[in-house]
DRENTOR-249599 format. One line per 10 residues: number of its first residue (from 1); for each residue x, y, z of C-alpha. Coordinates in nm, 4 decimals, always signed. Last residue first. Example, Ala and Ser with C-alpha at 12.3 -4.5 7.8 and 13.67 -1.06 7.14 Angstrom:
# DRENTOR-249599
2) +1.3670:-0.1060:+0.7140  +1.2300:-0.4500:+0.7800
END
This chain:
# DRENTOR-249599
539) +3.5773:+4.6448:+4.8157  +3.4811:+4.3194:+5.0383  +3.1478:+4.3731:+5.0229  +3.1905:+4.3959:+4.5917  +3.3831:+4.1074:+4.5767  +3.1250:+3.9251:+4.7882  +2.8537:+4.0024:+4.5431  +3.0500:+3.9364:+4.2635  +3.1366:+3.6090:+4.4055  +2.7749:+3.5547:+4.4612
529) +2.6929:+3.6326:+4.1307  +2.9579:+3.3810:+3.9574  +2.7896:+3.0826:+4.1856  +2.4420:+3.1873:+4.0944  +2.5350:+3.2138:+3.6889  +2.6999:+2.8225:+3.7461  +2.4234:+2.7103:+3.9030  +2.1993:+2.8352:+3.6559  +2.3679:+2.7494:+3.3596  +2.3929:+2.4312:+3.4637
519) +2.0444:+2.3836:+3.5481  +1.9781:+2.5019:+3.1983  +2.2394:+2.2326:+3.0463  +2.0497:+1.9551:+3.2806  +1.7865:+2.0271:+3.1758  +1.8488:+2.0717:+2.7944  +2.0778:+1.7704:+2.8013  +1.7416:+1.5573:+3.0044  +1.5178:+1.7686:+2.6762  +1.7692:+1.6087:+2.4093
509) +1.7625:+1.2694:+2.5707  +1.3716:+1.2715:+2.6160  +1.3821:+1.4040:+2.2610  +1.5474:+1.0646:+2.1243  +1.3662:+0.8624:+2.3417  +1.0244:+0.9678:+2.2174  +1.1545:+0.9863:+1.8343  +1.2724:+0.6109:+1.9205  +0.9307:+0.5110:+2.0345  +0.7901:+0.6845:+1.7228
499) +0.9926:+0.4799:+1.4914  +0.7136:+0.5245:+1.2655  +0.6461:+0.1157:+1.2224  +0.7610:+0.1099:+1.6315  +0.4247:+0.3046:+1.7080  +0.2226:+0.1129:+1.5135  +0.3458:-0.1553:+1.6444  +0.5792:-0.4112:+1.4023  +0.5557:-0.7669:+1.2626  +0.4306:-0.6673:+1.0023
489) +0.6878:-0.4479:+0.9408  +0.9722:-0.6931:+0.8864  +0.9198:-0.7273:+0.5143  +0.7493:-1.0568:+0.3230  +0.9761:-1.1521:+0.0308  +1.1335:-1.3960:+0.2505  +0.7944:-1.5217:+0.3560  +0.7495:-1.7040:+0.0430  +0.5399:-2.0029:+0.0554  +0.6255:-2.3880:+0.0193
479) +0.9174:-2.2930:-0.2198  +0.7973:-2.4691:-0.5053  +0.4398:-2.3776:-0.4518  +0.4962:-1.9968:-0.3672  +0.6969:-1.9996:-0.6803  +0.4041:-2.1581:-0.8666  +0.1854:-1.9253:-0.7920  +0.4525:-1.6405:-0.8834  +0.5315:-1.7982:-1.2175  +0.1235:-1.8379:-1.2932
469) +0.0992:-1.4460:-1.2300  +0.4040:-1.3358:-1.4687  +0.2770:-1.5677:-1.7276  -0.0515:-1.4273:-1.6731  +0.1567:-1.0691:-1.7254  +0.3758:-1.2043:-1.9946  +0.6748:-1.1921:-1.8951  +1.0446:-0.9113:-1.9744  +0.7776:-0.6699:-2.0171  +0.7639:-0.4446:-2.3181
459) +0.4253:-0.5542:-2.3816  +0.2752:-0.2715:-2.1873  +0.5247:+0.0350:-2.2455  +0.4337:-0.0263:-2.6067  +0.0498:-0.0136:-2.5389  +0.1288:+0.2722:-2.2867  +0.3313:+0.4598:-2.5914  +0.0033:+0.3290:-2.8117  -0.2574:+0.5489:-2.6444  -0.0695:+0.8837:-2.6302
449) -0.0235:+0.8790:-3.0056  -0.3678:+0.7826:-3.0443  -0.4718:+1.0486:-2.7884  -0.2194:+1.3041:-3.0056  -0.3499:+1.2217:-3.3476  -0.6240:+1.3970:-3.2348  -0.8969:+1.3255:-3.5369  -1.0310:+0.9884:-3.2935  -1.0117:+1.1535:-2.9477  -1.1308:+1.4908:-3.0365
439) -1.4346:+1.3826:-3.2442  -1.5128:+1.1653:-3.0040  -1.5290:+1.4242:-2.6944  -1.7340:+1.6509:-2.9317  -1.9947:+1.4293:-2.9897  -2.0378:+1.3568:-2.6001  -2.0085:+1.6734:-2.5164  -2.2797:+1.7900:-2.8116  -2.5058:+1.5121:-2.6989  -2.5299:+1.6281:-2.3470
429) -2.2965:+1.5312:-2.0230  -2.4310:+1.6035:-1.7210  -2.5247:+1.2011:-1.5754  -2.2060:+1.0422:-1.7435  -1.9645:+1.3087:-1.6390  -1.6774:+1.3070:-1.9538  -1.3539:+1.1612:-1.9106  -1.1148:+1.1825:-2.2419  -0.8463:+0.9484:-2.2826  -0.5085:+0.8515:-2.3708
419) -0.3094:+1.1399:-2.2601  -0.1530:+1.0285:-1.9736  -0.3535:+1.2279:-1.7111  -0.6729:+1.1120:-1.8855  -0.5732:+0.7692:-1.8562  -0.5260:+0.7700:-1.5230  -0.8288:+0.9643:-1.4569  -1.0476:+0.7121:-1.5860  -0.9225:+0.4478:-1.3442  -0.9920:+0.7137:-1.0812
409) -1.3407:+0.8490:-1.1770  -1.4056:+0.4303:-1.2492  -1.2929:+0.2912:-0.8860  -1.6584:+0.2827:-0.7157  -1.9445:+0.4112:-0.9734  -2.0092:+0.5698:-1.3229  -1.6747:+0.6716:-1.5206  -1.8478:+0.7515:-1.9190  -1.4353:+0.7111:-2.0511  -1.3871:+0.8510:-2.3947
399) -1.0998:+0.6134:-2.4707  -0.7812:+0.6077:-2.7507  -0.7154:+0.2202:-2.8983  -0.3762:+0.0897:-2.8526  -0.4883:-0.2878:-2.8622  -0.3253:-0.3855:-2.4893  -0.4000:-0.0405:-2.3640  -0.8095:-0.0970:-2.4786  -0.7893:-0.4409:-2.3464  -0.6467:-0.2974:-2.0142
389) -0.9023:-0.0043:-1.9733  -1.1996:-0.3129:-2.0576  -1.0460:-0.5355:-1.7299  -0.9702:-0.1759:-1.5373  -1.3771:-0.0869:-1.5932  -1.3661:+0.2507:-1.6902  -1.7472:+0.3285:-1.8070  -1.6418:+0.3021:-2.1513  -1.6580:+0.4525:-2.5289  -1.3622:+0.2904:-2.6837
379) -1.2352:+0.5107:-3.0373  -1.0945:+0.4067:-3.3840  -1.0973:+0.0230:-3.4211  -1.1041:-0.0181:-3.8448  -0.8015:-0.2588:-3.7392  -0.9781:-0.4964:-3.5376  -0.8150:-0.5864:-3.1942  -1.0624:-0.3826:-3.0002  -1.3312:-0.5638:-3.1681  -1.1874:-0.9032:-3.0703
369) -1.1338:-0.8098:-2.7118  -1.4897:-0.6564:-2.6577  -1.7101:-0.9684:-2.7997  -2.0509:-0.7908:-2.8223  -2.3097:-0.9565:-2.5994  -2.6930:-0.8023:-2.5775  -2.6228:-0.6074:-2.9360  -2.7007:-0.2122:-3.0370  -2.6448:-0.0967:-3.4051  -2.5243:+0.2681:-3.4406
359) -2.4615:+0.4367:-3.8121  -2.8349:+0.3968:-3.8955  -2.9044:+0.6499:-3.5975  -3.1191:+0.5449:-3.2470  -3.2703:+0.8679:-3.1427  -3.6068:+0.6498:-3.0102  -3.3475:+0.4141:-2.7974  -3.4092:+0.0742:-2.7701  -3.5294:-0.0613:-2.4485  -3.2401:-0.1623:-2.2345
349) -2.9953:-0.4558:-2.3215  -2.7274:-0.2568:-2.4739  -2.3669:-0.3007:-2.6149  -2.2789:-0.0792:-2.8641  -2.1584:-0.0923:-3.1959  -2.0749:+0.2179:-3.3551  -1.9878:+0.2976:-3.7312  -1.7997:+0.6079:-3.8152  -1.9104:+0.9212:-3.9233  -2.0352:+1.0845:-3.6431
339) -2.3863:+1.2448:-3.5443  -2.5912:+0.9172:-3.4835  -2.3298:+0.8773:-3.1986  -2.4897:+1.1999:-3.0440  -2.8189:+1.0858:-3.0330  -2.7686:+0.7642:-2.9354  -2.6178:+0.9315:-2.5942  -2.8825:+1.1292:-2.5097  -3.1545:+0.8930:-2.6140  -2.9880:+0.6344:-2.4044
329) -2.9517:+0.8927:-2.0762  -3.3158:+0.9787:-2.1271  -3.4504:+0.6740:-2.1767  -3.2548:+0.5805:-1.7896  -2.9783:+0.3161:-1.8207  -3.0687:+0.0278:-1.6028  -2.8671:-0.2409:-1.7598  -2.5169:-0.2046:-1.5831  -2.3267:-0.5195:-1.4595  -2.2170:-0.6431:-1.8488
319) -1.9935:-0.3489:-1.8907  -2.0713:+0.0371:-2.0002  -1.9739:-0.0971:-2.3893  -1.9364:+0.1186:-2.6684  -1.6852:-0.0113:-2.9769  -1.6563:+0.2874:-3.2634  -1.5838:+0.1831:-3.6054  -1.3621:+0.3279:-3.8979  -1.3837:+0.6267:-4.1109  -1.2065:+0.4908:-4.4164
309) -1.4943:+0.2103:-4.4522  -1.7941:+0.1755:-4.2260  -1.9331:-0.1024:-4.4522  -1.6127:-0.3466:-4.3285  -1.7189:-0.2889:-3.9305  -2.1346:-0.4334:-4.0571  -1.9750:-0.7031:-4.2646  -1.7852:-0.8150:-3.9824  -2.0734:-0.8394:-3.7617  -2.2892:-1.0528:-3.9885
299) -1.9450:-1.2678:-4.0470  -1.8644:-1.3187:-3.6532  -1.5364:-1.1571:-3.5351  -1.1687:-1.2764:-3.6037  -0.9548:-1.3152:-3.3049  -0.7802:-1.0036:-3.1266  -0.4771:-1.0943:-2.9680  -0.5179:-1.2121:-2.6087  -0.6168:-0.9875:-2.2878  -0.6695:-1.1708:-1.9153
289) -0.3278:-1.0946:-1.8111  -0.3958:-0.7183:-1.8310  -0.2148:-0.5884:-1.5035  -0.0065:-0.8717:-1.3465  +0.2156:-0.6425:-1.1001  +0.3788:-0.8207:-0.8200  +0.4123:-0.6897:-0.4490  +0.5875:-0.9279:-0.2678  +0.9082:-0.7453:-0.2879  +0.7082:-0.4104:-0.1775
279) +0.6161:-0.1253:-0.3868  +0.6779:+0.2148:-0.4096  +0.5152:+0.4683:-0.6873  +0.5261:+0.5667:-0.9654  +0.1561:+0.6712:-1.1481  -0.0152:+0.3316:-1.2336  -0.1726:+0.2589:-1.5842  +0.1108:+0.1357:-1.8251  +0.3025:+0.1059:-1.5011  +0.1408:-0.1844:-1.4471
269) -0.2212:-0.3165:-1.3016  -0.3808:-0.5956:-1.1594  -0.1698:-0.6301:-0.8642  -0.0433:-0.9990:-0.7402  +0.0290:-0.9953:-0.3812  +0.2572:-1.2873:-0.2949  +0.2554:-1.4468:+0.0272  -0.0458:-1.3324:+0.2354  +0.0074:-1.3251:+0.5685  -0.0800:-0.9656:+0.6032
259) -0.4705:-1.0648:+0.4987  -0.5013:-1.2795:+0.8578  -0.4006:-0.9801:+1.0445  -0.5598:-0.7198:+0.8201  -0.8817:-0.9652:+0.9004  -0.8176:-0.9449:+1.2645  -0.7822:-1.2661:+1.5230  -0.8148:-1.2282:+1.8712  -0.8727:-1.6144:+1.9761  -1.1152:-1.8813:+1.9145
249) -1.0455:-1.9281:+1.5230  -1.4050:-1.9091:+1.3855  -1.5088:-1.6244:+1.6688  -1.2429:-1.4229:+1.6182  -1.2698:-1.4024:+1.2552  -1.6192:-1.3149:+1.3058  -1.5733:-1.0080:+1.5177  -1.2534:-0.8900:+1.2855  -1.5386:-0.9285:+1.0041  -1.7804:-0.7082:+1.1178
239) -1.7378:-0.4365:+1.2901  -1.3769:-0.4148:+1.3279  -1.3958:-0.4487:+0.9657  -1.6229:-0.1754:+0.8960  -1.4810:+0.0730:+1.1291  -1.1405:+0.0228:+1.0041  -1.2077:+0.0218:+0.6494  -1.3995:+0.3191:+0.6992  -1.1491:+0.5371:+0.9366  -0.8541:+0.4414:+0.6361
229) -1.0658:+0.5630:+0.3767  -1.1658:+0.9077:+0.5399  -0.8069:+0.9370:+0.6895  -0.6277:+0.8927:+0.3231  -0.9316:+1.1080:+0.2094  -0.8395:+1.3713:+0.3950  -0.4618:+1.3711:+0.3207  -0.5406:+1.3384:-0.0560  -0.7908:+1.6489:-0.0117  -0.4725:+1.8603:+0.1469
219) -0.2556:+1.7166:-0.1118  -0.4691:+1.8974:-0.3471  -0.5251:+2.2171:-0.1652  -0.0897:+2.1990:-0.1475  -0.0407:+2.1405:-0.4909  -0.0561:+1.7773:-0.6097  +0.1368:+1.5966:-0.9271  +0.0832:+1.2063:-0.8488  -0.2678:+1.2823:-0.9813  -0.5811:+1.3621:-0.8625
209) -0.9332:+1.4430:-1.0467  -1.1375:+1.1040:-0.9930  -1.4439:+1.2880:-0.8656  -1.5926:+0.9725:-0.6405  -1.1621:+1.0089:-0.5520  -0.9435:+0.7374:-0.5405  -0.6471:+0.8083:-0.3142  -0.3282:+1.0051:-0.5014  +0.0351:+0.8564:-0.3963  +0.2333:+1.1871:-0.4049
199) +0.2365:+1.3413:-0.1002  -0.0097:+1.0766:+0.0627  +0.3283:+0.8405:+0.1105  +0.1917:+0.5309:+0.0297  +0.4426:+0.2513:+0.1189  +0.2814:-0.1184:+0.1150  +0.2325:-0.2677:+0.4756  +0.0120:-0.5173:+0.3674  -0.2544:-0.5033:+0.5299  -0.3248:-0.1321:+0.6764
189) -0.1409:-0.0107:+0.3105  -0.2041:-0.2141:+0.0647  -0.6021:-0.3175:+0.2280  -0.6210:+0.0891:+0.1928  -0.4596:+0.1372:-0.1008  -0.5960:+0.5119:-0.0850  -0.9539:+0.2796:-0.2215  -0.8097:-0.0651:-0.3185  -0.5746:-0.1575:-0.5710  -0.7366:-0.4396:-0.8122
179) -0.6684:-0.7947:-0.6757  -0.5121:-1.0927:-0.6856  -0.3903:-1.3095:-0.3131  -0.1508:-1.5740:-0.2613  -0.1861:-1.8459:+0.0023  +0.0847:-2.0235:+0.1627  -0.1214:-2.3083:+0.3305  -0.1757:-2.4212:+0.6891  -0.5393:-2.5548:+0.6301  -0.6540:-2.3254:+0.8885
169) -0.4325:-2.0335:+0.8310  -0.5400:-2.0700:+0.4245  -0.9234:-2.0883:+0.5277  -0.8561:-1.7560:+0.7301  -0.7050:-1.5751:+0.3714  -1.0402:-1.7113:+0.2332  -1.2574:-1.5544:+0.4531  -1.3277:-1.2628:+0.2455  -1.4767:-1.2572:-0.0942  -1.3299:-0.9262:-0.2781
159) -0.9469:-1.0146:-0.1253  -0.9689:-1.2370:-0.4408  -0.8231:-1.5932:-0.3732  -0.5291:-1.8169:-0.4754  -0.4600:-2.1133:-0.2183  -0.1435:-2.3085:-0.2242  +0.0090:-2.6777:-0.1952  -0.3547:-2.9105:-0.1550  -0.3227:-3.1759:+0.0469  -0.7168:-3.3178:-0.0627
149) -0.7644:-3.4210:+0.2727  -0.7718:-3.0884:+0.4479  -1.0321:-2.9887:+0.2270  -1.2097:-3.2370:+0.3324  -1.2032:-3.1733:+0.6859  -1.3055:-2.8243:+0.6420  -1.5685:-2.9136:+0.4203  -1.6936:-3.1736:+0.6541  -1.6645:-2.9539:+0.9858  -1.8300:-2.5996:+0.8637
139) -1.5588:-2.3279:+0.8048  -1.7018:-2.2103:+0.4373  -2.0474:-2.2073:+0.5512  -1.9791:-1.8982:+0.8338  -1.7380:-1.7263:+0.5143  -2.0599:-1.7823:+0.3220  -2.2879:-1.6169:+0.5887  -2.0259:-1.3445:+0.6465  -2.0486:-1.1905:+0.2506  -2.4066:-1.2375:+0.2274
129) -2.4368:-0.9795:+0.5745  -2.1258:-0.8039:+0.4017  -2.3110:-0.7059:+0.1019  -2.6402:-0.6232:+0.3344  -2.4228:-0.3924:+0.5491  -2.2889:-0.2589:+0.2190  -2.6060:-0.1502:+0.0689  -2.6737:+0.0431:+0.4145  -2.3749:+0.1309:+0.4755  -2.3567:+0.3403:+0.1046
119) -2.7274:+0.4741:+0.1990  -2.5870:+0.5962:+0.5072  -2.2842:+0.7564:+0.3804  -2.4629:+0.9245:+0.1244  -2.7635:+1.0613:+0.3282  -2.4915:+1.1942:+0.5866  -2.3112:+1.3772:+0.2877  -2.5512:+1.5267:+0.0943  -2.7631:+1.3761:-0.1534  -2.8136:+1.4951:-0.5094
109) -2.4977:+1.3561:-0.6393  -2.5641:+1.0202:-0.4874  -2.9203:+0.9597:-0.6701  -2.8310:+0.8704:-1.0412  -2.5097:+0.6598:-1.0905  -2.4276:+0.5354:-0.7114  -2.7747:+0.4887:-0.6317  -2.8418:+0.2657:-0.9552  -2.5126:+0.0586:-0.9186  -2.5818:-0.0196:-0.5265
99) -2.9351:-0.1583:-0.6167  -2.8244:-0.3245:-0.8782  -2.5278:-0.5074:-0.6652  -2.7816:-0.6092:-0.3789  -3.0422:-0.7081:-0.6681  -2.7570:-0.9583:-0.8215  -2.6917:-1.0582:-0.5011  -3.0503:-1.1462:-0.4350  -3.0978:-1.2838:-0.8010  -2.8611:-1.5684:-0.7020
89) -3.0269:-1.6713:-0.4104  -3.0118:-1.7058:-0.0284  -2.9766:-1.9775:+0.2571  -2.6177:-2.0356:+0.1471  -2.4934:-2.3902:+0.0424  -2.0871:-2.3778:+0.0202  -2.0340:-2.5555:-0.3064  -1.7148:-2.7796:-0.3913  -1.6229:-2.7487:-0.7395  -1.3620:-2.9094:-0.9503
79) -1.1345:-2.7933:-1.2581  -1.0960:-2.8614:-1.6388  -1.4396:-2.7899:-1.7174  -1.7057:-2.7152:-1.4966  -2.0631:-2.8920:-1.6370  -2.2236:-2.7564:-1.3269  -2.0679:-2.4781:-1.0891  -2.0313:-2.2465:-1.3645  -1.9029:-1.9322:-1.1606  -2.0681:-1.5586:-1.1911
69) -2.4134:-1.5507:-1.0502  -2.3020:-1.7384:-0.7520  -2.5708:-1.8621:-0.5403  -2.4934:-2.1653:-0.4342  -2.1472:-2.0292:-0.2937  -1.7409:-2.1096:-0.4134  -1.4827:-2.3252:-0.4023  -1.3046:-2.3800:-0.7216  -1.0520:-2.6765:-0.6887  -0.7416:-2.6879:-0.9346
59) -0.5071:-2.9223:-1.0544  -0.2091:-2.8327:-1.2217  -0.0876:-2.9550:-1.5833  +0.0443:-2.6727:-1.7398  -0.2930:-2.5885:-1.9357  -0.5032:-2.6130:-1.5723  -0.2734:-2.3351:-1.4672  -0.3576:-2.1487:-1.7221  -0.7196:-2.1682:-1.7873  -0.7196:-2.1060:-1.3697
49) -0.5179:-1.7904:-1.4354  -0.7861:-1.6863:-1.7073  -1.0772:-1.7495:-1.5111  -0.9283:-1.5299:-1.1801  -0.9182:-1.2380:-1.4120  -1.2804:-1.3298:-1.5216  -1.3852:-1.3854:-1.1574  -1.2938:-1.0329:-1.0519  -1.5275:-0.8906:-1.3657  -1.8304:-1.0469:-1.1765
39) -1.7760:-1.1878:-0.8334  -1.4819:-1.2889:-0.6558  -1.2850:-1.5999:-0.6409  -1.1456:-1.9138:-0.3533  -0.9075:-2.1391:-0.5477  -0.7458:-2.4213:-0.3885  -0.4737:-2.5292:-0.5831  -0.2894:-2.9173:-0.6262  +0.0566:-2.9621:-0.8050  +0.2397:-3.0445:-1.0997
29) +0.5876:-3.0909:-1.1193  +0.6376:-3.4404:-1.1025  +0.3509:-3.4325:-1.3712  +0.5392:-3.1920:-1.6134  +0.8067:-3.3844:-1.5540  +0.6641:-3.6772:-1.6428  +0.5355:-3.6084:-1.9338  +0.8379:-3.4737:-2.0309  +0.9644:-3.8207:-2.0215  +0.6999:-3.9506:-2.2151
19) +0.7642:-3.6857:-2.4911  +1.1060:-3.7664:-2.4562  +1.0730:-4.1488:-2.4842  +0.8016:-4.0688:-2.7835  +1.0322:-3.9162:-2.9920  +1.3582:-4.1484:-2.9614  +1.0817:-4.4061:-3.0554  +0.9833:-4.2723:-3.3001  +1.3288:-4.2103:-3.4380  +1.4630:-4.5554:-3.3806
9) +1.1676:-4.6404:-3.5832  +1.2492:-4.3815:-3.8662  +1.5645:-4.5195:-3.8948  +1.4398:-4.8981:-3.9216  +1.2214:-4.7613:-4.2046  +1.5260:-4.5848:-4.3538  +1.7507:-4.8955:-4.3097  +1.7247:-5.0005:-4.7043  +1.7698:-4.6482:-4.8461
END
């Protein structure tokens, strides 16, 4: 008993020599990222791989606009900012993105096709217009320069703000990009060289109907909108930002050009959500990395999910973008929640609904995740958001998805097609539909049933999906990029890509052996009728 002091200095000491030397390793391996992010729900993804990476020692610059609606650029924790000034406001992009929501959800359907497509350019010429002055603030001299200073080892960006792939070229840095699959995979496709055969890869639709199981109308439509997508990516680009691109780096450059470079791709989806497909060694899935178990909710709001009892609770949310919900639509819909058992809360900020039912309490903020997690959880009313689809995967809880704009229809259809959901058209549907729909997901044991195989197939992944997405970053870092994983065909034609130059040589061969077998035949059928003919002088 007399050495135990001594023993438990040794073993302090022991203690604090490993945690120093750990220390040190996790410093020796720590290293400096540039971050460039989206908007919105893109900068939430982004959030919770800079959370990470901040956790395991890295540091991390944010750069980003003066008018972001979306990034704290005062009082940032854990990371730094530098600020691109722009000569234009936060509620301007935030009026850009409202007006684009309300056309998409109320007037498209009654316009034709023209009056669609130039509505659309129009929101999206004044998008891109935003979009080019901060890529035209992001290459200015002193930025540049410091930047360059800081040494940084990789740069992580959302495909969503451009530009940031051509900051990587100039700073010479591996760069890794996150995103959402794009329209027919366009970016995927033009960019990145993924494989989508149009047989069996289905484009995002406004309708959000197809599947990887087409019949021939059906892969006729996929076809179309394959070309459609493509022809508008194109245009737009070559429009705009292959113009500007040029100009910043003095020669031909092309954003798909710029964009191939890209090390690792990380996709935020799975196979929880995606129908198979191919994908490319640099292709890594990291759907749902924002999600984390369910934490306990606020008291007044627990009360309210514990008075529902054996019936269980409802969680309605159309995202934090849309707040301009017509009366009718909200009457409509509290209507028909005011006709179910269970309890609903919904998140709202419009004027409260006249049809509003005891059984439905509205709130500015709910927190999603949490409620989700709760066991009393029986049904997710959504607009299809991939960031709520994943949560709702993640938890096992059944959807009636309200799809309204851009990827929605599709991400909606997925889960339809797997069982786990049912879509209803957000501007048609009545109260009965809508009543009806819940009843069927929450008393069908099969959308449960449905819901927690993908929940299952979800966490049965040998990483965690942020895990997954820090791993990658840091591979890039360790290995100074990782062009190994990057295949051959970017550095292809278009023509050499579908072998079409061989195909050309290939039937120029067969059609010289067809000549020259015709002339052959020729010859040799003249030569055997003028010995006939002789034969027969002769005789």
């Amino acid at each position: 008993m007399s050495d135990s002091p001594a023993r438990m200095g040794v073993c302090q000491r022991a203690t604090l020599c490993i945690l120093f030397m750990l220390g040190l390793r996790q410093c020796a391996s720590a290293g400096k990222i540039l971050i460039w992010p989206a908007e919105f729900s893109h900068w939430l993804n982004l959030k919770s791989i800079i959370d990470e990476l901040i956790a395991r020692g890295h540091s991390v610059t944010v750069v980003t606009h003066s008018a972001t609606p979306s990034i704290k650029t005062e009082q940032s924790p854990g990371y730094n900012v530098d600020i691109v000034e722009v000569p234009y406001t936060k509620q301007e992009i935030v009026d850009t993105l409202d007006s684009m929501l309300k056309y998409w959800m109320y007037d498209l359907q009654n316009d034709n096709l023209i009056q669609v497509f130039l509505k659309i350019k129009e929101v999206m010429d004044t998008s891109t217009e935003q979009n080019q002055v901060v890529c035209d603030g992001m290459f200015k001299k002193d930025l540049v320069t410091l930047l360059k200073e800081s040494h940084f080892d990789v740069l992580l960006y959302d495909p969503m703000m451009p530009c940031a792939d051509l900051l990587a070229d100039v700073l010479d840095l591996p760069f890794v990009l996150s995103l959402r699959i794009t329209f027919a995979y366009t970016l995927e496709r033009l960019c990145g060289q993924m494989p989508a055969p149009p047989s069996y890869v289905p484009a995002a639709s406004t309708q959000g109907h197809l599947t990887d199981h087409m019949d021939f109308t059906e892969r006729l439509e996929n076809m179309l909108l394959y070309i459609i997508h493509t022809a508008m990516i194109k245009l737009q680009t070559m429009l705009s930002f292959d113009k500007q691109f040029t100009k910043i780096m003095g020669k031909p450059t092309t954003l798909c050009e710029t964009m191939g470079k890209a090390d690792i791709w990380l996709i935020r989806t799975y196979w929880d959500f995606e129908f198979p497909r191919p994908l490319l060694p640099n292709f890594k899935f990291v759907g749902g990395l924002h999600c984390k178990p369910a934490k306990p909710l606020p008291k007044e709001m627990e009360d309210f999910v514990q008075s529902s009892g054996d019936d269980g609770i409802v969680v309605f949310s159309l995202g934090f973008m849309i707040k301009n919900i017509t009366k009718e639509r909200a009457n409509t819909i509290a209507s028909a929640l005011g006709q179910i058992p269970q309890k609903v809360l919904w998140r709202y900020t419009g004027e409260k609904p006249e049809t509003l039912a005891p059984n439905t309490r509205v709130y500015d903020w709910i927190p999603q995740n949490d409620l989700l997690g709760h066991p009393k959880t029986k049904a997710f009313i959504t607009h299809g958001g991939t960031n709520g689809i994943y949560e709702a995967i993640y938890h096992g809880v059944p959807m009636v998805g309200l799809p309204l704009f851009a990827d929605q229809p599709d991400n909606v259809n997925h889960m339809k097609t797997k069982g786990a959901a049912v879509m209803l058209d957000f501007n048609k549907m009545n109260t009965e539909d809508l009543k009806q729909a819940l009843n069927d997901v929450i008393n069908n044991p099969s959308y449960k049933e449905s819901i927690m195989r993908l929940s299952r197939i979800h966490h049965d992944q040998p990483m965690k999906p942020l895990d997954q997405a820090v791993y990658w970053i840091e591979y890039v870092m360790r290995h100074k990029g990782a062009k190994h994983l990057r295949v051959e065909a970017h550095n292809l034609t278009w023509y050499q890509y579908h072998c079409l130059d061989v195909a050309a040589f290939l039937l120029s061969v067969i059609a010289l052996v067809v000549f020259i077998f015709v002339k052959t035949c020729k010859w040799l059928f003249r030569k055997c009728c003028r010995k006939t003919a002789a034969k027969s002088k002769k005789e």
